[in-house]
C-alpha positions as CSV (number, residue, x, y, z in Angstrom):
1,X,13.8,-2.4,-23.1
2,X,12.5,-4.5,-20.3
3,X,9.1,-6.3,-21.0
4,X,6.0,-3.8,-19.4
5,X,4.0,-7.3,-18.9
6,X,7.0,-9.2,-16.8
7,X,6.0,-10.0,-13.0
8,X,7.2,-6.9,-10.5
9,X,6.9,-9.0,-7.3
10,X,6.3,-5.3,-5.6
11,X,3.0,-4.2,-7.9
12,X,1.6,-8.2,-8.5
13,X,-1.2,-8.2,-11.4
14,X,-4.1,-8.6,-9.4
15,X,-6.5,-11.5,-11.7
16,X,-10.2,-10.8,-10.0
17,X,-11.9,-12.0,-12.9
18,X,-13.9,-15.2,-12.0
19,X,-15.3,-16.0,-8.1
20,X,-14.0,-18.6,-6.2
21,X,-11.6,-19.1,-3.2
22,X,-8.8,-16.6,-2.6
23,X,-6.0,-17.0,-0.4
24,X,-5.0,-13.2,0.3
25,X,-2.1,-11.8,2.1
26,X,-1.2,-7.9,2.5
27,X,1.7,-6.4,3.9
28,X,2.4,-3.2,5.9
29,X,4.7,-0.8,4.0
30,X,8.5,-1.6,4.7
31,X,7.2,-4.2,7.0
32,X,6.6,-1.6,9.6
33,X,5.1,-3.2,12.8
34,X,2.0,-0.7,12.9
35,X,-0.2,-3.4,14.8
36,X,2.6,-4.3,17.6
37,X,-0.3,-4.4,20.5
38,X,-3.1,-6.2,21.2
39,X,-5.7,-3.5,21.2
40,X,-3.9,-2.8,17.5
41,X,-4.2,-7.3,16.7
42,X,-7.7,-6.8,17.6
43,X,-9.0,-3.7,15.5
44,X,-7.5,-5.1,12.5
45,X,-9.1,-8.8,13.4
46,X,-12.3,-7.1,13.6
47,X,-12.2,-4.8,10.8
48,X,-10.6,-7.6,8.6
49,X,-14.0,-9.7,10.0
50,X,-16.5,-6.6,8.9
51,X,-15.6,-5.7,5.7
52,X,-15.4,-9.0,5.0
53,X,-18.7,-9.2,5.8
54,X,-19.7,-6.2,4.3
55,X,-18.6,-7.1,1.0
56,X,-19.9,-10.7,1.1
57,X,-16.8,-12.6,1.7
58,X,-17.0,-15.7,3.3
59,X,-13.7,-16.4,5.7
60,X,-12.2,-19.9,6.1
61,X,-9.3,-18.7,7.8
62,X,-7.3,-16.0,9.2
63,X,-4.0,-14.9,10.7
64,X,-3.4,-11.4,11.6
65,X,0.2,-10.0,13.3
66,X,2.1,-6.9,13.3
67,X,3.1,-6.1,10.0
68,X,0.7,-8.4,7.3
69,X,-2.2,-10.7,7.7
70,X,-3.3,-13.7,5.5
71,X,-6.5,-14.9,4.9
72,X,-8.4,-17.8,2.7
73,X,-11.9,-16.9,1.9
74,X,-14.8,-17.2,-0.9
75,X,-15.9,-14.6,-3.0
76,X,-19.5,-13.3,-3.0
77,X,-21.7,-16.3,-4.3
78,X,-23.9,-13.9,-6.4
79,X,-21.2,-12.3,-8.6
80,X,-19.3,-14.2,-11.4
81,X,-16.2,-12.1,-10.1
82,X,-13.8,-11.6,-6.9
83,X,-13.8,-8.1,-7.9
84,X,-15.2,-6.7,-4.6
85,X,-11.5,-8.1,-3.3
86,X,-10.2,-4.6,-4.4
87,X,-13.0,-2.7,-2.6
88,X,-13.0,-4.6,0.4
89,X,-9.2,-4.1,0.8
90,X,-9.2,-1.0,-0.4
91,X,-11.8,0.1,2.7
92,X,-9.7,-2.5,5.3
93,X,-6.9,-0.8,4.5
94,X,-7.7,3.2,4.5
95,X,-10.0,2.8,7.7
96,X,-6.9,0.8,9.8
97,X,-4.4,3.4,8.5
98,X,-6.4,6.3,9.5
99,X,-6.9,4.6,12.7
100,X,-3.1,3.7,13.4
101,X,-1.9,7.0,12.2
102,X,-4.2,9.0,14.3
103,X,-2.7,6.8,17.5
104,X,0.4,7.5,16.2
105,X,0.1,11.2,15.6
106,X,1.2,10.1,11.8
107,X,-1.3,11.5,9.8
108,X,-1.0,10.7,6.1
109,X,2.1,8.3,6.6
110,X,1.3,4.8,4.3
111,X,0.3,2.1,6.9
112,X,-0.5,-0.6,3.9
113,X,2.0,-1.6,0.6
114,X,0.2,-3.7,-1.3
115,X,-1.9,-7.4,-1.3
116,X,-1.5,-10.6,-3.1
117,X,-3.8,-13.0,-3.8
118,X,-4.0,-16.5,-5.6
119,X,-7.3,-18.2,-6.7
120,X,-7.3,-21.6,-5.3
121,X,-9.0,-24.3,-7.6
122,X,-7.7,-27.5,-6.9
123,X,-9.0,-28.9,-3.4
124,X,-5.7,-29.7,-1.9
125,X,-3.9,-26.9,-2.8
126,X,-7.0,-25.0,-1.1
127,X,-6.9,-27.3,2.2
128,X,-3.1,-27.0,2.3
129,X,-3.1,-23.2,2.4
130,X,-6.1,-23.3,5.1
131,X,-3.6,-25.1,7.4
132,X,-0.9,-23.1,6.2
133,X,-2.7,-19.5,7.1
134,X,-4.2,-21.4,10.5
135,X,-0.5,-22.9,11.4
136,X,1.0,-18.9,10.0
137,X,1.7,-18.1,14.0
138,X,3.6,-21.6,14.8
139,X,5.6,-20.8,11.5
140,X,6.3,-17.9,12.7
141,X,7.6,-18.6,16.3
142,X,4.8,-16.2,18.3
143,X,3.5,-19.6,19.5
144,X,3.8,-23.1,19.9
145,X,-0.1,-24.3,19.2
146,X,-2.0,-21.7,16.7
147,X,-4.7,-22.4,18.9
148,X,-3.1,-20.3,21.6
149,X,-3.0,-16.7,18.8
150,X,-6.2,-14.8,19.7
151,X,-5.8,-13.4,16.1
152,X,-5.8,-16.5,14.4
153,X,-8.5,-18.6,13.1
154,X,-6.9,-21.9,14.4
155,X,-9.0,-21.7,17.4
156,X,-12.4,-20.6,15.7
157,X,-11.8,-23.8,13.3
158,X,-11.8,-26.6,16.2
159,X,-15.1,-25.2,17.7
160,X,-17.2,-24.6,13.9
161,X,-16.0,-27.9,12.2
162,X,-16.4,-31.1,12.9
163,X,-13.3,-33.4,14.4
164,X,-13.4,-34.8,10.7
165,X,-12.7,-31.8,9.1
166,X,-10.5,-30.5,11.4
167,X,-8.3,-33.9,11.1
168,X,-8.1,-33.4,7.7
169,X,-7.0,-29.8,7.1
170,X,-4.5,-30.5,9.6
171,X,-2.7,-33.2,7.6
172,X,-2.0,-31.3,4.7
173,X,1.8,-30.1,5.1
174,X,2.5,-26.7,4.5
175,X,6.2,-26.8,4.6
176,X,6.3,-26.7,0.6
177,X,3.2,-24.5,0.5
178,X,4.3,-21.7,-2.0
179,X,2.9,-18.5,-0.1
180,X,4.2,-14.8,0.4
181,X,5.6,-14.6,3.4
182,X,9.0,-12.8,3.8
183,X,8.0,-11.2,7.3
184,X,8.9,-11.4,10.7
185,X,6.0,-10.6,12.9
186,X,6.9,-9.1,16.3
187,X,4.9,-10.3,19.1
188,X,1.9,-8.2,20.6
């Protein structure tokens, strides 16, 4: 009999227990390209900024596409626990299905599969993955400077930090950065 506790890459253990930084990334179900368009790219940006917002999440960076997102972010200062991940997803994710599937004249059909996320707690490893998630649209062939993906933080991170800080996320390689990302995002 196999072990009930052994990792099932497809329903992760999600370990919300103490705040800190998250990187987060969720996946459309069979990596269905639900959010093709650009009107699609922008309604999930958007919600993805709200109920972050909502739920006092503080975003460091972001990359949305067709068929999964990533994001790096701090939990709610005034909690001892990143438990309000769940909720915040759990709204994201019901409100942009509903949405999708009444475009789509789908109603019911599962839009989302699941989420992963890792705490970050060693600086580095947290700078790394904020280049990683900002790069996510080079590494994924939609284009050649992540500045040019409207639904990407890349942009958003030149104009609020300083050149400084900027210069330094950006030389952090993220070519061994351990991150889900089996997907091939379609272009909008």
């Amino acid at each position: 009999m196999a072990d009930s506790t052994a990792y099932w890459p497809h329903a992760p253990t999600h370990q919300l227990s103490e705040a800190g930084t998250y990187i987060v990334t969720a996946a459309t179900y069979r990596k269905d390209h639900h959010f093709r368009r650009v009107e699609r790219l922008d309604v999930l940006q958007r919600g993805l900024w709200k109920v972050s917002a909502r739920h006092g999440w503080r975003l460091e960076a972001w990359a949305v596409f067709s068929n999964h997102y990533h994001f790096v972010a701090h939990s709610p200062a005034d909690v001892p626990t990143a438990e309000s991940l769940r909720r915040m997803l759990h709204d994201l994710h019901t409100k942009t299905a509903a949405w999708v599937n009444r475009l789509d004249g789908s109603p019911g059909r599962q839009v989302w599969h699941n989420y992963w996320e890792t705490r970050l707690t060693f600086q580095n490893s947290y700078l790394a993955r904020l280049n990683y998630v900002h790069q996510n649209p080079v590494k994924h062939g939609l284009v050649a400077d992540a500045r040019d993906y409207p639904w990407c933080s890349a942009s958003w991170l030149e104009n609020a930090s300083s050149p400084a800080s900027v210069k330094t996320i950006v030389a952090f390689k993220i070519d061994r950065v351990n991150v889900l990302d089996p997907f091939d995002p379609l272009p909008p």
